[in-house]
Structure formats: C-alpha cells, structure tokens
C-alpha positions as CSV (number, residue, x, y, z in Angstrom):
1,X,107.5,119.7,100.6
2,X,104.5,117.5,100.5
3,X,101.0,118.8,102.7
4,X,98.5,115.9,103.5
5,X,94.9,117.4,103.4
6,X,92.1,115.9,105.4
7,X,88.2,116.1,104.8
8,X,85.1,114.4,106.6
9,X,85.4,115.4,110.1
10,X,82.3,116.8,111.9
11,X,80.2,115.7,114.4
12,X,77.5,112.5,114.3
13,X,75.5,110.5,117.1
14,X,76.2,107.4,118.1
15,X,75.7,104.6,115.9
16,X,76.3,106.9,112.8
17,X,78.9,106.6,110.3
18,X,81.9,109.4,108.9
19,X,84.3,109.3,106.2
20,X,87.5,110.8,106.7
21,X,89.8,111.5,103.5
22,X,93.4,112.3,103.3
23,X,95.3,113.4,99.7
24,X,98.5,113.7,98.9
25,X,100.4,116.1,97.9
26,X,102.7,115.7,94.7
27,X,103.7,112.3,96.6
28,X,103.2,108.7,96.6
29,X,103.3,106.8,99.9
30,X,102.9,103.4,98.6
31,X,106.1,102.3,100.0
32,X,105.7,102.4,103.3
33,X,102.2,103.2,103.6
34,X,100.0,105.6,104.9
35,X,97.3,105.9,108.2
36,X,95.2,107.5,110.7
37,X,96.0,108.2,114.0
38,X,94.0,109.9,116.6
39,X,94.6,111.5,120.2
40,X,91.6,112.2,122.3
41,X,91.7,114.1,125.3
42,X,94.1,113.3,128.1
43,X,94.9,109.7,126.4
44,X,97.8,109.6,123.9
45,X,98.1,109.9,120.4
46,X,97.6,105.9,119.0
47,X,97.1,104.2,115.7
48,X,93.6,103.6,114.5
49,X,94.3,102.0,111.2
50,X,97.3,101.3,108.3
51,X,97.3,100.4,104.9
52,X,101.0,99.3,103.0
53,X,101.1,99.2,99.4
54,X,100.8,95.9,98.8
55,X,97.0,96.5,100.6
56,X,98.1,95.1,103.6
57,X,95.9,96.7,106.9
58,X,96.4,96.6,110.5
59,X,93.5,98.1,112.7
60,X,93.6,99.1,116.4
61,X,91.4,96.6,118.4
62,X,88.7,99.3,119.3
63,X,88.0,99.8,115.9
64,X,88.0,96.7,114.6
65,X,84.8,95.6,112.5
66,X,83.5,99.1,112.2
67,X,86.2,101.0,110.8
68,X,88.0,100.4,106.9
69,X,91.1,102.1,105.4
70,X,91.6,102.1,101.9
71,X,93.4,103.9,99.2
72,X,93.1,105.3,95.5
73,X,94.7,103.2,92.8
74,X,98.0,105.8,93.1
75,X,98.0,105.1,96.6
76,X,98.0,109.5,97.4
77,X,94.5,109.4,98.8
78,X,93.2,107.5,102.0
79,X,90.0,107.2,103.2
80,X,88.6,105.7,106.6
81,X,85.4,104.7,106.7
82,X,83.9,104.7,110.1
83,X,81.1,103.1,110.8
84,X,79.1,102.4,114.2
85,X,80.8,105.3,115.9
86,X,80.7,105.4,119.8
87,X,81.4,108.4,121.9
88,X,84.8,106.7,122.9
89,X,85.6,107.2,119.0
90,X,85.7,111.4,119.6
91,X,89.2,112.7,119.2
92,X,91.4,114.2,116.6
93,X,91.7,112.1,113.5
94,X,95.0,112.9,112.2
95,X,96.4,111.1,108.9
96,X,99.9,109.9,108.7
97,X,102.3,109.4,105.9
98,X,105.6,107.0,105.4
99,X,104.8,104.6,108.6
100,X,107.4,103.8,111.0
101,X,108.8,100.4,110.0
102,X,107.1,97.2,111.4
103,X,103.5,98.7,111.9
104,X,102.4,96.9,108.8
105,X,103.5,93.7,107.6
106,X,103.6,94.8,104.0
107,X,105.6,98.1,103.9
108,X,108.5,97.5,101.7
109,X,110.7,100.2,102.7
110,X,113.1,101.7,103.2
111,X,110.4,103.3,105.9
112,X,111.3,105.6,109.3
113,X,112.2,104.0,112.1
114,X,110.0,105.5,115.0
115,X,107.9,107.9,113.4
116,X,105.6,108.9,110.2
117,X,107.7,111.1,107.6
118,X,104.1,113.3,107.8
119,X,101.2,114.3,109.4
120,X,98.4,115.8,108.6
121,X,96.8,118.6,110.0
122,X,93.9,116.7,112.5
123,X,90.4,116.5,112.2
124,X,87.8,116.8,114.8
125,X,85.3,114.1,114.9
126,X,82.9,114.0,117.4
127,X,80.7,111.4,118.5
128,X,77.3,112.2,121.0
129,X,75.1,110.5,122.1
C-alpha cells in the first residue's frame, strides 16, 4: 500500500511564509493528480490547492496569490508554498492523492469519483499573530 509523508508544518506569524511537502510512496499520481486539503476547527475539511499531471492547478479562492503547488519531475512529491500566511490559514494541512474526478481540468483518469484514493497523515500549521 502506498503511505504519503508530509513535512513543513510548524508554527509562523502572520505575514510569514511555510513549505509543506508530501512524497510518495512507491507510487506515481500523475494521473489524476495530487493536493492539499485542510480542515480547521469547527469548519469542514476543503481543498486548498490541486495540481494534474499535465501541470494543470486549481487553488481555493482564500489562497489564491499567496499559495503555489507544484510537483517533482516524477510527479511523487508535492510541495505547497505558502506565502503571506494569515491566522485564518491555521488548520490541518493534509495532502491528498488520486483526486476525485472533475476537481482539475487536466486529470486524465481514470480518477475516483467522490473522493482522493489517499490521504496523508495532517500537518499542523499554525499561524499567530
């Protein structure tokens, strides 16, 4: 079975800036892509960023000119680069494998058709100001 392993999380003041990575395990994702989500505290677990394999992005609309997603040549190790943090940013950061189809533009499937195949394990980021 493949394992997605996250590194970056932490804590940072406002304004300040956190890279989150994600590798693959033994598995290549380029198919239907890969991406972060996060779930902060009482709100529900939402999309923060995608990347297909064609390079294709979509980014939630909060995080949109501060955050960037991109991926290793092989497409098994993601990275978001978060920039300009607010408090409103803290949550858990959790990386997501084999996106549910129609998120992205570019997937090019076959991809699942609600869910991500995986998750990672969350990461804490925390944002004060």
């Amino acid at each position: 079975q493949v394992e997605l392993v996250e590194s970056g999380g932490g804590s940072v003041e406002a304004g300040g800036s956190l890279k989150l990575t994600c590798k693959a395990d033994r598995y290549d994702f380029r198919h239907c892509g890969m991406g972060w989500y996060r779930q902060a505290p009482g709100k529900e677990r939402e999309l923060v960023s995608g990347i297909a394999g064609d390079g294709t992005t979509t980014y939630a609309d909060s995080v949109k000119g501060r955050f960037t997603i991109s991926q290793s040549n092989d497409k098994t190790t993601l990275s978001l680069q978060m920039n300009s943090l607010k408090t409103e940013d803290t949550a858990v950061y959790y990386c997501a494998a084999d996106l549910p189809r129609g998120v992205i533009s570019g997937q090019l499937g076959p991809c699942p058709r609600q869910f991500p195949n995986y998750w990672g394990q969350g990461t804490q980021v925390t944002v004060s100001s």
